[in-house]
Backbone of each chain as ProteinMPNN parsed JSONL, in Angstrom:
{"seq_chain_A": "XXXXXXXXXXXXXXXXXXXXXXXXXXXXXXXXXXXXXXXXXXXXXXXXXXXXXXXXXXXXXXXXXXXXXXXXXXXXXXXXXXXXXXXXX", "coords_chain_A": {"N_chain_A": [[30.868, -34.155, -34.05], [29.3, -37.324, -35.291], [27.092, -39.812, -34.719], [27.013, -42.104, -37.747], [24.585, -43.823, -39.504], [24.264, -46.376, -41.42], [22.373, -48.022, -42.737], [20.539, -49.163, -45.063], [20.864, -50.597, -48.818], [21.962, -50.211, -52.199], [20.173, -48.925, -53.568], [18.788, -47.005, -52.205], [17.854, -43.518, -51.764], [18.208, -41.943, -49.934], [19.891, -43.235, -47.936], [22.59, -42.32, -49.891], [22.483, -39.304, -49.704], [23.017, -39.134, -46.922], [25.625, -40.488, -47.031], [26.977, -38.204, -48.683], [27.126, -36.196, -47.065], [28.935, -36.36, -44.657], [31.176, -35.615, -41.995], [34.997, -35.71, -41.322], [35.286, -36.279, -38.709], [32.967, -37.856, -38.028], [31.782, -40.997, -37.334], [30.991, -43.862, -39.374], [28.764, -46.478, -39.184], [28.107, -49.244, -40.87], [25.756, -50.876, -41.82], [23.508, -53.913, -41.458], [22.174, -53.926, -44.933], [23.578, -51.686, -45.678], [25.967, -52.299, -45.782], [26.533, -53.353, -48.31], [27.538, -50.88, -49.295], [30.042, -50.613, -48.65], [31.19, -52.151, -50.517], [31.752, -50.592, -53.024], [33.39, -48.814, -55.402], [32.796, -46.17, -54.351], [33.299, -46.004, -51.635], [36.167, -45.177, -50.588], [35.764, -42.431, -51.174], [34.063, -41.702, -49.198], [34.052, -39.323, -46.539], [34.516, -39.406, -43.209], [35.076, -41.837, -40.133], [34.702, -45.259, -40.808], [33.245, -48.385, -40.271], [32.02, -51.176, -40.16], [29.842, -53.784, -39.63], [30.147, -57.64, -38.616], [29.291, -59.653, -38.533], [26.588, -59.187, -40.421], [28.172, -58.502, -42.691], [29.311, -61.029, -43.29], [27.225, -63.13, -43.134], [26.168, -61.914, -45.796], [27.511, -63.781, -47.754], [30.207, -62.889, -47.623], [33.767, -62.428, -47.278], [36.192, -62.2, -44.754], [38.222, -61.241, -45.143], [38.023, -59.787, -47.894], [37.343, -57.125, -46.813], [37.225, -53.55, -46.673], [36.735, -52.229, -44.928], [37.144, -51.621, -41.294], [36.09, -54.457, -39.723], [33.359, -54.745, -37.099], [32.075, -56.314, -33.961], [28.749, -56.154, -32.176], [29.162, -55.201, -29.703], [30.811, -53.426, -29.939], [29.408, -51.696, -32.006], [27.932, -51.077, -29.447], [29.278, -50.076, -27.804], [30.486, -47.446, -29.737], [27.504, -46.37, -30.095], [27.451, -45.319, -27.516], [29.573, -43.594, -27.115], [29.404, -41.793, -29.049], [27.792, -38.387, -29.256], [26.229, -36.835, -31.119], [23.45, -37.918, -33.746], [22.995, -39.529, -36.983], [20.828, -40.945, -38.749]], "CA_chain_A": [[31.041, -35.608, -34.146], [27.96, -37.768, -34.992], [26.976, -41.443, -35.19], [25.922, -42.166, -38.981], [24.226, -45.276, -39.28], [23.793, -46.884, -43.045], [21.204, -49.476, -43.054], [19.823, -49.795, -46.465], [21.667, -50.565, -49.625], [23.071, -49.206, -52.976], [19.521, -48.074, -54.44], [18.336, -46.026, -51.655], [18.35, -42.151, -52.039], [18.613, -41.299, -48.321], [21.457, -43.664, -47.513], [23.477, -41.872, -50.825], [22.639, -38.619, -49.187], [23.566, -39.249, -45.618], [26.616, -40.485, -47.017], [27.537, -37.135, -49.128], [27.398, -35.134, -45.963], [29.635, -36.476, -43.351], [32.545, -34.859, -41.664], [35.969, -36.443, -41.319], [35.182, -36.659, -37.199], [31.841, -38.596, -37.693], [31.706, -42.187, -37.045], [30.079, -44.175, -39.871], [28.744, -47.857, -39.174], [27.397, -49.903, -42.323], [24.782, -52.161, -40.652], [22.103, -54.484, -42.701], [22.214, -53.938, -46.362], [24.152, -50.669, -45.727], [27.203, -52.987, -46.035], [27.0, -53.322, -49.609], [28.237, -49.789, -49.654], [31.708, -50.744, -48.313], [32.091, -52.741, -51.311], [31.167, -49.976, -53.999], [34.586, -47.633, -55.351], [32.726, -44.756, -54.08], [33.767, -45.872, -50.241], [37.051, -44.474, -50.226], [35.868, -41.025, -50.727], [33.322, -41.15, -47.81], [34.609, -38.806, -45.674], [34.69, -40.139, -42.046], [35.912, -43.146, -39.633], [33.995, -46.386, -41.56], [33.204, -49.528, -39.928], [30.955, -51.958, -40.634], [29.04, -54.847, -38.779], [30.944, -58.193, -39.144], [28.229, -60.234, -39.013], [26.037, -58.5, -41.665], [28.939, -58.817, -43.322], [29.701, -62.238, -43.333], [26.554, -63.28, -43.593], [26.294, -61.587, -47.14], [28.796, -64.164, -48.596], [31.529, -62.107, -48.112], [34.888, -63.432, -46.621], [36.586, -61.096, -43.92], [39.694, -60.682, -45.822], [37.239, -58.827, -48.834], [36.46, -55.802, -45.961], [37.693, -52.069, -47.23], [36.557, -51.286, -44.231], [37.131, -52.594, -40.627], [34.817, -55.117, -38.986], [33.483, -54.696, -35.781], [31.118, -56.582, -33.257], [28.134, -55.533, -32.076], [29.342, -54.791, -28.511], [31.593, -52.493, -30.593], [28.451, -51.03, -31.763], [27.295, -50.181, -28.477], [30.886, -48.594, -27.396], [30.288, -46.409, -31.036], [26.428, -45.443, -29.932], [27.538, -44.425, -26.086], [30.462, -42.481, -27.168], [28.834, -40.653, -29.732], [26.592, -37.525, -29.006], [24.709, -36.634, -32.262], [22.955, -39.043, -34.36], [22.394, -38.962, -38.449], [20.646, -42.525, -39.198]], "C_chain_A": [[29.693, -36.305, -34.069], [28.345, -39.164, -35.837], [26.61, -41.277, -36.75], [25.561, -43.235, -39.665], [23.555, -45.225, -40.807], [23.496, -47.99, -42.78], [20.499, -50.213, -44.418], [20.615, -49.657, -47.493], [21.723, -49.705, -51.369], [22.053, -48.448, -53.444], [18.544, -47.176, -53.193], [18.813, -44.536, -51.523], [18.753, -41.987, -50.824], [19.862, -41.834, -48.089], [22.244, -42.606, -48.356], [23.466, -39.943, -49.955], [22.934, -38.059, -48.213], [25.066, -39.651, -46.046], [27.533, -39.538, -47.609], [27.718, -36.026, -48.373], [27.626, -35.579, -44.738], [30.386, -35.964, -43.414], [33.436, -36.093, -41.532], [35.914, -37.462, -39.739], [33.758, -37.416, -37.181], [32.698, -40.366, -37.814], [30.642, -42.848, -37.961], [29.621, -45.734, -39.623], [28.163, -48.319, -40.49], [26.995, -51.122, -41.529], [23.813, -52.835, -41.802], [22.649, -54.635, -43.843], [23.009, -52.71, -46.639], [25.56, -51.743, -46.161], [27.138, -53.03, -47.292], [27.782, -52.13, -49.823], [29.58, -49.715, -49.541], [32.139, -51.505, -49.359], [32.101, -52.079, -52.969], [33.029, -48.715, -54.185], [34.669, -46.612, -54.785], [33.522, -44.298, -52.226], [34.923, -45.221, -49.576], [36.944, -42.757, -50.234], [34.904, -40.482, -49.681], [33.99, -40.553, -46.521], [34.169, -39.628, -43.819], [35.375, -41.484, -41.129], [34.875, -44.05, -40.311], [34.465, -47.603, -40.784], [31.716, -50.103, -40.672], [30.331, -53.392, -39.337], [29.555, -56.437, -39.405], [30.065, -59.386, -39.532], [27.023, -60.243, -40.347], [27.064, -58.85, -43.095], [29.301, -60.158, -44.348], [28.387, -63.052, -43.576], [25.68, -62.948, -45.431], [26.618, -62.696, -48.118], [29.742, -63.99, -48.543], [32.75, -62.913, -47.183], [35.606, -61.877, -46.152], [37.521, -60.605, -44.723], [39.36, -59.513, -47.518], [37.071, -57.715, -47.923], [37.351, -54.526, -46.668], [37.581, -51.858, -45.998], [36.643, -52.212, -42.555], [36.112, -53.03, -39.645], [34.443, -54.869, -37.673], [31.962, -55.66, -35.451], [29.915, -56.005, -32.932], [27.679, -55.172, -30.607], [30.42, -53.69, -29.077], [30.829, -51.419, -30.671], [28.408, -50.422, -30.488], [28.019, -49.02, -27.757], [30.267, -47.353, -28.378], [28.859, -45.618, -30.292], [26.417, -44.756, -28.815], [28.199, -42.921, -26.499], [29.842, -41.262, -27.894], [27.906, -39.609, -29.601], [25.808, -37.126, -30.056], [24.763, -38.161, -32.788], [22.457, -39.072, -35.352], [22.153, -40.987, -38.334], [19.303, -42.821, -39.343]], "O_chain_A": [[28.943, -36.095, -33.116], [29.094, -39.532, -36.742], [25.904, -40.309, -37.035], [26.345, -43.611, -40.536], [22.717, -44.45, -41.269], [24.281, -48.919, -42.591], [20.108, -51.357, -44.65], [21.286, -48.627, -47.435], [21.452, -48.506, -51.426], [22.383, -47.327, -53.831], [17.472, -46.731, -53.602], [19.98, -44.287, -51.221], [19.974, -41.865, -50.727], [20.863, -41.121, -48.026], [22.723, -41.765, -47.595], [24.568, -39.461, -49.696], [23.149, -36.848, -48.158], [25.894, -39.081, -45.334], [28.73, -39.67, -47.355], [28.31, -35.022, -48.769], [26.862, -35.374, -43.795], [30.777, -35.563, -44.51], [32.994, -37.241, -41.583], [36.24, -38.632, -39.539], [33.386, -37.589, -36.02], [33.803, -40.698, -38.242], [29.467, -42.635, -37.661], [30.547, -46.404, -40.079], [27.698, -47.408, -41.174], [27.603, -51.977, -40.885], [23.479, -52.276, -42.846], [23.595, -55.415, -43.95], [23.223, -52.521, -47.837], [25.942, -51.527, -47.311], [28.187, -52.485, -47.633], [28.761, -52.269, -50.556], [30.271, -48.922, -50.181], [33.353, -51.708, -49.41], [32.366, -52.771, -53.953], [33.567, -48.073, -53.282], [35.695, -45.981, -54.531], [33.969, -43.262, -51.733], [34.906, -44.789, -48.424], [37.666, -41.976, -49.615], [34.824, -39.311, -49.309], [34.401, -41.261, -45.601], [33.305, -40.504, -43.766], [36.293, -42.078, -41.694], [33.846, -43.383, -40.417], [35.647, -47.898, -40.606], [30.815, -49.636, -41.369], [30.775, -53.525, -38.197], [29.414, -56.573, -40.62], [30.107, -59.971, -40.614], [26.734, -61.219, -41.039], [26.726, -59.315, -44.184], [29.479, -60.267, -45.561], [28.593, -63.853, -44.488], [24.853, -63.659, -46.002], [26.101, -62.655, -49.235], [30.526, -64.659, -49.217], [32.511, -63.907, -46.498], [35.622, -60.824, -46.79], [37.533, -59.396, -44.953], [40.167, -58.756, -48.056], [36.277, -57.002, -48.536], [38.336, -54.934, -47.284], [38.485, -51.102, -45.643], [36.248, -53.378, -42.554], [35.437, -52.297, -38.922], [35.427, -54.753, -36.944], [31.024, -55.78, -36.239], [29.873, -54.951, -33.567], [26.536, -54.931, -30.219], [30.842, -53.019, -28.135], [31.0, -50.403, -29.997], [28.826, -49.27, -30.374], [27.764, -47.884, -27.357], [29.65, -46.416, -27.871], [28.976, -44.445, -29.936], [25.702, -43.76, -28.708], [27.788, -41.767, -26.375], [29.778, -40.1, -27.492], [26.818, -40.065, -29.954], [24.595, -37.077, -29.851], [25.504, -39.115, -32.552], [21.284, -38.706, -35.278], [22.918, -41.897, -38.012], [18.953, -43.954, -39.675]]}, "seq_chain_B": "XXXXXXXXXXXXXXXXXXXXXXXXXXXXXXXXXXXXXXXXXXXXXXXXXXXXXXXXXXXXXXXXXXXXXXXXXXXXXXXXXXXXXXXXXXXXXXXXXXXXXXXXXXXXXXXXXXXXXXXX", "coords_chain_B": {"N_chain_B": [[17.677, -27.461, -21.665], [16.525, -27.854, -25.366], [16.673, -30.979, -26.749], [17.042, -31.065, -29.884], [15.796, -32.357, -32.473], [15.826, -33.689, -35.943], [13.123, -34.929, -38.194], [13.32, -36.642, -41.136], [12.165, -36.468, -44.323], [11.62, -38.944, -47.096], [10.176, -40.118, -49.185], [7.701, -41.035, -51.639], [4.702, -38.938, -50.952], [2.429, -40.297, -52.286], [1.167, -43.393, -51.618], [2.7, -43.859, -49.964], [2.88, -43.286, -46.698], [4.804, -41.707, -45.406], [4.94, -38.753, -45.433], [3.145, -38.043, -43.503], [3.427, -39.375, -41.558], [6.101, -38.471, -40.634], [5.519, -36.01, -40.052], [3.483, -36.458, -37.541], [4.861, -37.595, -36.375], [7.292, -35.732, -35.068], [4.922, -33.915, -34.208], [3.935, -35.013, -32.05], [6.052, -34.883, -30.145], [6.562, -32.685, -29.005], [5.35, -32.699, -26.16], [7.13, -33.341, -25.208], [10.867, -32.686, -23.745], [11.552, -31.616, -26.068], [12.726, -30.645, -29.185], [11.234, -30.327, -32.39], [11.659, -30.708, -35.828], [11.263, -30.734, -39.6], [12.305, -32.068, -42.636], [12.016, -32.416, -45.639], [13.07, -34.651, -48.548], [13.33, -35.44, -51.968], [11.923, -37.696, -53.327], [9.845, -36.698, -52.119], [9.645, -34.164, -51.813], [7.146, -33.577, -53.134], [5.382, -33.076, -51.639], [4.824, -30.425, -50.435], [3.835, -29.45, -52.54], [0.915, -27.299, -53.035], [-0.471, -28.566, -54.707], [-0.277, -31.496, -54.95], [-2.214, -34.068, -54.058], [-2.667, -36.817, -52.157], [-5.405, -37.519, -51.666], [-7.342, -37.548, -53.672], [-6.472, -39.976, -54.939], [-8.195, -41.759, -52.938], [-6.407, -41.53, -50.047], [-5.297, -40.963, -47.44], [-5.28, -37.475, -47.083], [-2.355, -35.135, -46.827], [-2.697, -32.541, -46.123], [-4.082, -32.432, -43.535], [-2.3, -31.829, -41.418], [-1.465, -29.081, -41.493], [-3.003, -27.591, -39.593], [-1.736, -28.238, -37.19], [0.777, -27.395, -38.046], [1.095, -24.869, -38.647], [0.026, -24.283, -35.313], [2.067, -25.354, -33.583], [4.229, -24.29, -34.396], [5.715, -25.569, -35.807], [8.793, -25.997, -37.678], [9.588, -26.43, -41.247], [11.362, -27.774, -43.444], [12.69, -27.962, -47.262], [14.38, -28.351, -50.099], [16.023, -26.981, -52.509], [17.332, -28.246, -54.936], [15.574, -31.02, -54.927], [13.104, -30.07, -55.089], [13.127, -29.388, -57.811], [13.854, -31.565, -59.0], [11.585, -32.871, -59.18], [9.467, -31.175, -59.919], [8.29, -29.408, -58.671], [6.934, -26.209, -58.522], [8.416, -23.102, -56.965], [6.452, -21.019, -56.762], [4.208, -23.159, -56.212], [4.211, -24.322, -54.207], [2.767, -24.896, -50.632], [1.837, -22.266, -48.456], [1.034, -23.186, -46.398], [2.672, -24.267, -45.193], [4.52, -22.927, -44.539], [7.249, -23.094, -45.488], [10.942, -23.282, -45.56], [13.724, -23.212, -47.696], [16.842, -24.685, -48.43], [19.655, -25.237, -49.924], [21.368, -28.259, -51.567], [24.347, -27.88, -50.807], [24.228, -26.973, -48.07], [23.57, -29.534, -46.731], [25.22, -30.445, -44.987], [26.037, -29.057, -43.031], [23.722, -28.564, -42.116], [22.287, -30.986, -41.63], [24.152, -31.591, -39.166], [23.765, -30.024, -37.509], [21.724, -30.653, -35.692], [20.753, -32.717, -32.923], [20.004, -35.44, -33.45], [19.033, -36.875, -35.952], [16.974, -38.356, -37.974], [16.254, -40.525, -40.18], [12.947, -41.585, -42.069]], "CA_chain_B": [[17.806, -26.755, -23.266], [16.082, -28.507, -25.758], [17.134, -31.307, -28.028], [16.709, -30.769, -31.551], [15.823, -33.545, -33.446], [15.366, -33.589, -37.198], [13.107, -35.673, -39.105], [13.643, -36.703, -42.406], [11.276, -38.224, -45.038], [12.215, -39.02, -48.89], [9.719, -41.116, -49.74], [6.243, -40.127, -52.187], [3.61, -38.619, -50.531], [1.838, -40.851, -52.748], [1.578, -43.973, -52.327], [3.425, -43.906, -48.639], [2.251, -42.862, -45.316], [5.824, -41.006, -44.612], [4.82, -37.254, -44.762], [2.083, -37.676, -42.086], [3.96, -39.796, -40.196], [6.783, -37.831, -39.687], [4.551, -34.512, -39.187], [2.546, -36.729, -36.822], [5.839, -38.372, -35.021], [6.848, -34.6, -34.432], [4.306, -33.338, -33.026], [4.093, -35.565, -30.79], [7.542, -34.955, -29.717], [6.424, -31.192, -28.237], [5.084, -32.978, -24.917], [8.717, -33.79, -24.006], [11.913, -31.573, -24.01], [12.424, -31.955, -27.792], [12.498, -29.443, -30.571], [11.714, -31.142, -33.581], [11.74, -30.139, -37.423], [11.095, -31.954, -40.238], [12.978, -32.48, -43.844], [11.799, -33.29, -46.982], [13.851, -34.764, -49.634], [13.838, -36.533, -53.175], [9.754, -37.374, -53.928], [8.381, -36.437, -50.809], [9.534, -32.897, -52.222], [6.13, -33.082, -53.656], [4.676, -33.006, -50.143], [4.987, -29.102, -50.532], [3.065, -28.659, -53.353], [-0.473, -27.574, -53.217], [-1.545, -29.568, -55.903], [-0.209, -32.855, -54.209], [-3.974, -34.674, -53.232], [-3.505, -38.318, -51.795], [-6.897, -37.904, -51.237], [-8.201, -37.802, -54.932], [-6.875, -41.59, -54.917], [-8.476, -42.061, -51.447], [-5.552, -41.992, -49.469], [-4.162, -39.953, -46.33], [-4.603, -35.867, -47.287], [-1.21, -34.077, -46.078], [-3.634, -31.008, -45.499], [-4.449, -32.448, -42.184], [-1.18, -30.83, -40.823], [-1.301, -27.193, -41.553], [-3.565, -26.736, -38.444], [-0.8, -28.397, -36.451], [1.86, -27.306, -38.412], [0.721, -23.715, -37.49], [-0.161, -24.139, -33.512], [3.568, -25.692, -32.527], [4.952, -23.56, -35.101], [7.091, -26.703, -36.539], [9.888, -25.778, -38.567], [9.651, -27.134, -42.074], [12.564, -27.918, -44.829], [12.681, -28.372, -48.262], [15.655, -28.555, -50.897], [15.69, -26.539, -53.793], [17.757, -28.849, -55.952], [15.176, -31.999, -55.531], [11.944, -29.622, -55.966], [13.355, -28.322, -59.342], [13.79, -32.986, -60.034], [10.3, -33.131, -58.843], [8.617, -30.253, -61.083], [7.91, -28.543, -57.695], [7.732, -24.36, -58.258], [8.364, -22.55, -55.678], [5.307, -20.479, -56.296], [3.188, -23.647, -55.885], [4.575, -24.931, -52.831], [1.874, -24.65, -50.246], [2.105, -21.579, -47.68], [0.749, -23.357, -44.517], [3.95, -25.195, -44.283], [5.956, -21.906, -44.301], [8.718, -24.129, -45.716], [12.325, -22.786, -45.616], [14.474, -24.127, -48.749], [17.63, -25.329, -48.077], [20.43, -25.815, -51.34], [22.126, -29.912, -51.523], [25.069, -27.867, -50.223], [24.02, -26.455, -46.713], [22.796, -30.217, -45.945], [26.248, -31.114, -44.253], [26.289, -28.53, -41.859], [22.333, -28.724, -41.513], [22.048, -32.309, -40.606], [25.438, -31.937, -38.411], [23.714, -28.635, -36.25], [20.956, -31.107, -34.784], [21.241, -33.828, -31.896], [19.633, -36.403, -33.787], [18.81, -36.733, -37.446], [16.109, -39.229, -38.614], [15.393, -40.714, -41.564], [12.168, -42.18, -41.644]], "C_chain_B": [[17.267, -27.943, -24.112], [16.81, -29.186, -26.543], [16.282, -30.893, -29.304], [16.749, -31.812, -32.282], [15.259, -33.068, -34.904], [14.733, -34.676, -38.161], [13.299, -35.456, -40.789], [12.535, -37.762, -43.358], [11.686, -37.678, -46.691], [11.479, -39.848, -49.399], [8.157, -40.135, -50.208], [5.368, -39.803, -51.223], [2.371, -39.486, -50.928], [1.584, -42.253, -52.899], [2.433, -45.096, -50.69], [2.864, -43.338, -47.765], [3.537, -41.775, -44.956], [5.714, -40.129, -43.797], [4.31, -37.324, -43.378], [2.632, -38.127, -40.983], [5.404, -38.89, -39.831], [6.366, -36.315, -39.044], [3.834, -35.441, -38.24], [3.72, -37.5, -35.538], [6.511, -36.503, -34.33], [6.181, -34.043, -34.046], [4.389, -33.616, -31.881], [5.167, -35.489, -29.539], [7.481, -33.652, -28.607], [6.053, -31.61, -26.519], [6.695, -33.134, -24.09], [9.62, -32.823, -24.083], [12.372, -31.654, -25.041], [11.848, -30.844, -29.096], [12.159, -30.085, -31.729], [11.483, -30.368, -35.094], [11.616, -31.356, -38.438], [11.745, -31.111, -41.76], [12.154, -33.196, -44.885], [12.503, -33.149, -47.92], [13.355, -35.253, -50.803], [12.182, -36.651, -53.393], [9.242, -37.097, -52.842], [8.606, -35.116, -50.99], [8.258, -32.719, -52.831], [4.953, -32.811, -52.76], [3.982, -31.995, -50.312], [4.301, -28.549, -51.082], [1.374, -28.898, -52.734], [-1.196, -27.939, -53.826], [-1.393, -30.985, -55.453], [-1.458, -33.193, -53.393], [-3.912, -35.804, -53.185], [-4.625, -38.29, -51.943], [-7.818, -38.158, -52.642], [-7.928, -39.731, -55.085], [-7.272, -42.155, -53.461], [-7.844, -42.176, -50.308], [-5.695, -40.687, -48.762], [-4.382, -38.546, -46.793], [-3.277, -35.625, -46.415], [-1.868, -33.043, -45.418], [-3.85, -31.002, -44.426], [-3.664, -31.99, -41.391], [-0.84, -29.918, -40.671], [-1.4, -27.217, -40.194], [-2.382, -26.698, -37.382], [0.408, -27.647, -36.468], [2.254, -25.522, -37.331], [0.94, -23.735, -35.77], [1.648, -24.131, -33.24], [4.65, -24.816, -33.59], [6.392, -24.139, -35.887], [7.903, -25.943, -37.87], [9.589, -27.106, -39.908], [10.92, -26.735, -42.947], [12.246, -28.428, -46.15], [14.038, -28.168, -49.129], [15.41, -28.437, -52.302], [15.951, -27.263, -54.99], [16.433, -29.96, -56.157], [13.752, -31.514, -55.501], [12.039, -29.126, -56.896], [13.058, -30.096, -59.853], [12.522, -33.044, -60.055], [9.434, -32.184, -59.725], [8.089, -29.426, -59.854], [7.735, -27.098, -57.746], [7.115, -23.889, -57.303], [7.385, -21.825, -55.506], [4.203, -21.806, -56.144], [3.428, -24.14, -54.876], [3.541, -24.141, -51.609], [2.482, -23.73, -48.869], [1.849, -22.115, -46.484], [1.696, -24.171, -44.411], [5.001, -24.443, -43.731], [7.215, -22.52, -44.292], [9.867, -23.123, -45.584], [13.255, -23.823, -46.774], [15.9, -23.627, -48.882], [18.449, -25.451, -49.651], [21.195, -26.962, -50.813], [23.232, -28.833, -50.521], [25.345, -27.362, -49.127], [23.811, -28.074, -46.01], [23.846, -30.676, -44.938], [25.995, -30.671, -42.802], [24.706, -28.47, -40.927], [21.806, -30.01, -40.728], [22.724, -32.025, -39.116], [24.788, -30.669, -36.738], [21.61, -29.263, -35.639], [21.502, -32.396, -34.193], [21.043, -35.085, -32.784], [19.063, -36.184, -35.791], [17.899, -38.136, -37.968], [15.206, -39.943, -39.534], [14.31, -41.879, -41.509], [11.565, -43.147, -42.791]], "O_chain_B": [[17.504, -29.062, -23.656], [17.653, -28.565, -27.192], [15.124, -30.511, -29.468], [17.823, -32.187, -32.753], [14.385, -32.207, -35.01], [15.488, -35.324, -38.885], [13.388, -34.416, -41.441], [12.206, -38.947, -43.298], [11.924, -36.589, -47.212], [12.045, -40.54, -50.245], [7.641, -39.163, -49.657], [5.29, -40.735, -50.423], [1.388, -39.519, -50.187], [1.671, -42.68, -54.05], [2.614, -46.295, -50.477], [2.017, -42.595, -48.26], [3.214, -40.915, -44.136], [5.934, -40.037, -42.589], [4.823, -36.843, -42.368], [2.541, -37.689, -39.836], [5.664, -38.707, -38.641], [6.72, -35.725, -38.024], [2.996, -34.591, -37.94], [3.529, -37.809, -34.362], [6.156, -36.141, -33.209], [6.668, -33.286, -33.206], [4.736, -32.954, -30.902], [5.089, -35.909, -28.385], [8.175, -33.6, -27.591], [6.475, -30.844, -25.654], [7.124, -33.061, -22.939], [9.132, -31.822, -24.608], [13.591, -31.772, -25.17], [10.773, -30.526, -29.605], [13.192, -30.551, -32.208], [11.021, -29.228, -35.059], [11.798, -32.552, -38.211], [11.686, -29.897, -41.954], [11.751, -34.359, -44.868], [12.786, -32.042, -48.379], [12.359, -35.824, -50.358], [11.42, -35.704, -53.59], [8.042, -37.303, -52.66], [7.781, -34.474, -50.34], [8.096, -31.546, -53.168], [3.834, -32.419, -53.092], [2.757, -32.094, -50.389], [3.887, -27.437, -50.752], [0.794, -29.878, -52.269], [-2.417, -27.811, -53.738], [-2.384, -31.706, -55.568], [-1.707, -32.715, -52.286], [-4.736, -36.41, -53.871], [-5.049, -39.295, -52.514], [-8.831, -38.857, -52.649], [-8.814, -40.567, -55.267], [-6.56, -43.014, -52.942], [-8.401, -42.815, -49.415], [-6.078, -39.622, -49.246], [-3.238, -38.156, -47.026], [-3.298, -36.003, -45.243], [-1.615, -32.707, -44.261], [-3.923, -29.908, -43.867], [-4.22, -31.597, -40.366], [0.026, -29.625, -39.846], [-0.43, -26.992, -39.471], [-2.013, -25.678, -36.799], [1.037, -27.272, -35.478], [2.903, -25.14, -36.357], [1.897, -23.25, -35.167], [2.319, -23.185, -32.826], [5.862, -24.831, -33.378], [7.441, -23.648, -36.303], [7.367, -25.441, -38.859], [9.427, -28.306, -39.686], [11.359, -25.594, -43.085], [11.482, -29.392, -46.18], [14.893, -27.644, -48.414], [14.886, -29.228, -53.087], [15.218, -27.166, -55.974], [16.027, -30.026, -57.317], [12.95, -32.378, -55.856], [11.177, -28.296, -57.185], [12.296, -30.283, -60.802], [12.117, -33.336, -61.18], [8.532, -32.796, -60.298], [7.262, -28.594, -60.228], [8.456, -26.54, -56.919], [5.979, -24.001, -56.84], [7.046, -21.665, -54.334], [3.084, -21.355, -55.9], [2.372, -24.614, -54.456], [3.497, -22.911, -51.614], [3.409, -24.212, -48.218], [2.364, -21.616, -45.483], [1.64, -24.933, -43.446], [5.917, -24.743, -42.965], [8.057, -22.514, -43.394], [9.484, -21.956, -45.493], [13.381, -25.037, -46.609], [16.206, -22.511, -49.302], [17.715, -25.793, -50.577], [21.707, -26.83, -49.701], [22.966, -28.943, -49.324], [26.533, -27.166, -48.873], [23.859, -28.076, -44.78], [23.404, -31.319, -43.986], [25.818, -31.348, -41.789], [24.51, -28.381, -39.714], [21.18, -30.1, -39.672], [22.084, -32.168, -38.075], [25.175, -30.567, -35.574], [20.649, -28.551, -35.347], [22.414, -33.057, -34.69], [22.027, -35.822, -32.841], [18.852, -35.17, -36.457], [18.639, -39.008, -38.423], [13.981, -39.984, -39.655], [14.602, -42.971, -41.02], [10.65, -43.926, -42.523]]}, "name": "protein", "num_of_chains": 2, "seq": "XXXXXXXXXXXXXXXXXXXXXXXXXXXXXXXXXXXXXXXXXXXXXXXXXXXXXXXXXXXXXXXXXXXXXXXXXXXXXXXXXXXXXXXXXXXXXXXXXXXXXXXXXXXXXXXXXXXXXXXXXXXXXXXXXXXXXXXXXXXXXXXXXXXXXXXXXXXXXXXXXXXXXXXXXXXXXXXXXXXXXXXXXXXXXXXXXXXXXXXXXXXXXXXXX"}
């Protein structure tokens, strides 16, 4: 089980490759510009749990009721980075 | 027991500071209880080669790392699929990194079998 923190958006290689090798039991957040990725077709086949940052979010433009994926706080965050013992990000 | 951290760099050798800095943020890492290793992906696969010379455009040599690389006996990675995009061959890839190359489809379980994973 590992944190996997997406920060940068759709034209970065690393994000695309951190996101082709998660497990089902990782925990993915979409933070920053990583959020564009929750709005790309490919999101449903990212294996893992998917959240995103609601703020980041919303700040975008975007309107909550557009999310694929569900929003969280960023006291949510910190629950997500305790619980978790590895760390891909 | 030690953690195991893994950096990660994907960015040119050329152009970027990455390589050195993540060979230079691992090392550093040996003073504490931390294992570290380092990853190269996507253009910083050209890290590897011994024909790769920041230094002909005045910049940063990579070379300055062997000596290190050697002493702490850092674990290096590379990835066969993006030194074949890169024009990388495996006979020019430079021996003082004693790389280990890795295929796209080991990276799941390779990221997943360290504590930390860091892309830099």
């Amino acid at each position: 089980m590992a944190l996997v923190l997406v920060k940068y958006g759709l034209d970065n290689p690393a994000e695309r490759i951190k996101l082709s090798n998660t497990k089902d039991e990782d925990t993915i957040v979409f933070i920053q510009n990583g959020i564009f990725w929750t709005r790309t077709a490919e999101i449903n086949s990212i294996k893992g749990k998917k959240v995103a940052i609601k703020d980041d979010f919303i700040c975008r433009g975007y309107d909550e009721s557009e999310a694929k994926v569900p929003l969280i706080d960023y006291s949510n965050f910190i629950d997500i980075v305790e619980k978790e013992e590895k760390f891909i990000g | 027991m030690d953690k195991k951290v893994l950096f990660v760099v994907y960015q040119s050798p050329v152009g970027s500071l990455w390589t050195n800095e993540g060979f230079r943020t691992a090392f550093g890492m040996y003073g504490e209880d931390i294992e570290p290793s380092l990853l190269v992906l996507e253009a910083a696969s050209t890290s590897l080669s011994k024909n790769t010379a920041p230094e002909k455009m005045g910049l940063l040599p990579i070379k300055i790392v062997h000596r290190f690389v050697k002493r702490y006996e850092t674990e290096v990675f590379g990835v066969e699929e993006h030194l074949e995009k890169y024009g990388v061959k495996k006979e020019n890839i430079d021996e003082n990194f004693n790389a280990k190359l890795l295929k796209e489809n080991e990276l799941n379980e390779f990221f997943h079998s360290f504590d930390s994973v860091i892309f830099m």
